[in-house]
N, C-alpha and C positions, 0 to 999 in steps of 0.2 A: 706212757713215758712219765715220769717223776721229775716233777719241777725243781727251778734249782734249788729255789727257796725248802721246798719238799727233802729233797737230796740233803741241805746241808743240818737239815733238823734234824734225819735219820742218821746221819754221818754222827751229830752230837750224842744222839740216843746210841750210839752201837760203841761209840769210844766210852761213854760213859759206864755201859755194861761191861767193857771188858775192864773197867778200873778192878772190875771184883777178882780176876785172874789174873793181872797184872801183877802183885806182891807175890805170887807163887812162881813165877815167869823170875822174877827178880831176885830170887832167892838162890836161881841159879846160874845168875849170869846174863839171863834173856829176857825178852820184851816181843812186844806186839803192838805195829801199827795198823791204823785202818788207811788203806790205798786208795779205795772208791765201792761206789755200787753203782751196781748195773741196772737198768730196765726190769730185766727178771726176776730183782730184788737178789741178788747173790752179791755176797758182801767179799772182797779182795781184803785180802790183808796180807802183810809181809811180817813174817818173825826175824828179830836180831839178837843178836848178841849170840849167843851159847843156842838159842834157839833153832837156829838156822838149820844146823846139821844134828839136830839131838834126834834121834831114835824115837825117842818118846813122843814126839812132837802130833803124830797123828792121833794117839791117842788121848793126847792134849787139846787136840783140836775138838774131837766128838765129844768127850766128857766134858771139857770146862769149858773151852770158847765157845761153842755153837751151845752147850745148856745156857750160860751167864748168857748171850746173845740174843737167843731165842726167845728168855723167859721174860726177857723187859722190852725186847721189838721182837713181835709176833709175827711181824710182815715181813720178815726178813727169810728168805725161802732154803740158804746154806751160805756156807763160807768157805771158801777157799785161797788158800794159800799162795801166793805168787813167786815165792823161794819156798827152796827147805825141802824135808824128804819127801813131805806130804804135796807137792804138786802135783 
């Protein structure tokens, strides 16, 4: 189990990686929050805006959020979506 202290450092480290996908996200209307992580290391996040319902969203998700994610928190095991098509 990951401490809160633990939790809230990896929460800064996974928002701060997706800063680098977020201006692409925004270009079209949408955004991405970080919701929480789990035990398992599996990062929740919610997409807004134009995100929510884009089509593209899944393929958004394995190419740019989980690469930007993964390459700056290594510990982080997947990400998944809490709305949107990719649930």
């Amino acid at each position: 189990m990951v401490s809160a202290t633990d939790k809230e450092l990896l929460l800064q480290r996974i928002d701060k990686a997706l800063d680098e996908v977020r201006p692409h996200l925004m270009v079209d209307g949408g955004n991405i929050e970080v919701v929480d992580i789990l035990d398992d290391m599996t990062v929740l996040v919610r997409w807004t805006g134009n995100c929510v319902n884009c089509s593209m969203s899944i393929m958004t998700m394995k190419a740019g959020v989980e690469q930007a994610v993964k390459a700056q928190v290594p510990e982080v095991s997947q990400i998944e979506a809490i709305n949107g098509l990719n649930k």
